[in-house]
C-alpha positions in Angstrom: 119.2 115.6 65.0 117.3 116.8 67.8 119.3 118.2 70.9 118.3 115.4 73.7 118.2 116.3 77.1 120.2 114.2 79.5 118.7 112.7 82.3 120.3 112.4 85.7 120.7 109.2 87.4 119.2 109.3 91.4 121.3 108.2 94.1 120.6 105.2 96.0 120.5 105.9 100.0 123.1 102.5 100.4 121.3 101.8 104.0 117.5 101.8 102.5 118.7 99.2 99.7 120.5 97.1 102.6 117.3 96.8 104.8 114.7 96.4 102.4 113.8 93.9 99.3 111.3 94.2 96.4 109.1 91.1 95.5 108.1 90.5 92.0 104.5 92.1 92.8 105.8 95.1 93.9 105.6 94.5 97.9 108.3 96.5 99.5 109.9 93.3 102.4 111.8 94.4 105.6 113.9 92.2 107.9 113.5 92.3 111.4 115.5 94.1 114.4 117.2 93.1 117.0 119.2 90.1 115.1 123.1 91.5 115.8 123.5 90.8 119.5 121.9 89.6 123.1 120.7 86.3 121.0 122.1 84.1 123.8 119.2 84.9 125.9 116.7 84.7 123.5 114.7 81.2 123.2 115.9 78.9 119.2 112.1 80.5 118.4 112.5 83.9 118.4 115.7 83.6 116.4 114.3 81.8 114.1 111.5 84.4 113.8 114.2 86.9 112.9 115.0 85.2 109.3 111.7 85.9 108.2 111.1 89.1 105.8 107.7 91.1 106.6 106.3 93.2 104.2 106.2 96.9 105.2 102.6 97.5 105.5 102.4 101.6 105.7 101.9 102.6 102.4 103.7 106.4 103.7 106.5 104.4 104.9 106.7 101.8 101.9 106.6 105.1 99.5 109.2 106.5 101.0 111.3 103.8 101.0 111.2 103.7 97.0 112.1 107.2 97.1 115.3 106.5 99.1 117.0 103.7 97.0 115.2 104.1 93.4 116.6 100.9 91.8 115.4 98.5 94.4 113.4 96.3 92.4 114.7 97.1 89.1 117.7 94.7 89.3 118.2 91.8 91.2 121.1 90.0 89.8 123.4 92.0 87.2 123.0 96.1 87.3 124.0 97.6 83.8 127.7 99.0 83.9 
C-alpha cells in the first residue's frame, strides 16, 4: 500500500463566509453597508436597496475573497461531518 500523504483542511476566515455568497456560475455576491442602524432616516427606497446582493466586481478583491473562506461555494445546504 502506498504511504498517502494527508492533506490539511484550510480554515475558513468566519467573517469573509458571513459577508459574501457564491452563485452557481462562480460570481463572488456581496451585501451592502450601512443596513444595522440610522434606517429611521433613510427614505422605504434606500432600505429596500440594501436587500439586494451586488456582485463584487474587482477580480483582486473577488480572489481574495476565495482565499479567505475556501469552501464558500462548495456547500450550500449540508457540509460533510
Amino acid at each position: 500500500m502506498a504511504n498517502k500523504q494527508k492533506k490539511y483542511k484550510l480554515k475558513t476566515y468566519k467573517a469573509a463566509a458571513k459577508r459574501f455568497r457564491v452563485t452557481g456560475s462562480g460570481k463572488v455576491l456581496r451585501t451592502k453597508g450601512g443596513k444595522s442602524h440610522l434606517r429611521r432616516r433613510k427614505s422605504k427606497r434606500t432600505k429596500a436597496q440594501f436587500d439586494v446582493m451586488l456582485e463584487v466586481k474587482n477580480s483582486r478583491e473577488a480572489k481574495r475573497i476565495r482565499r479567505l473562506a475556501p469552501y464558500l461555494g462548495k456547500y450550500k445546504q449540508n457540509p460533510p461531518a
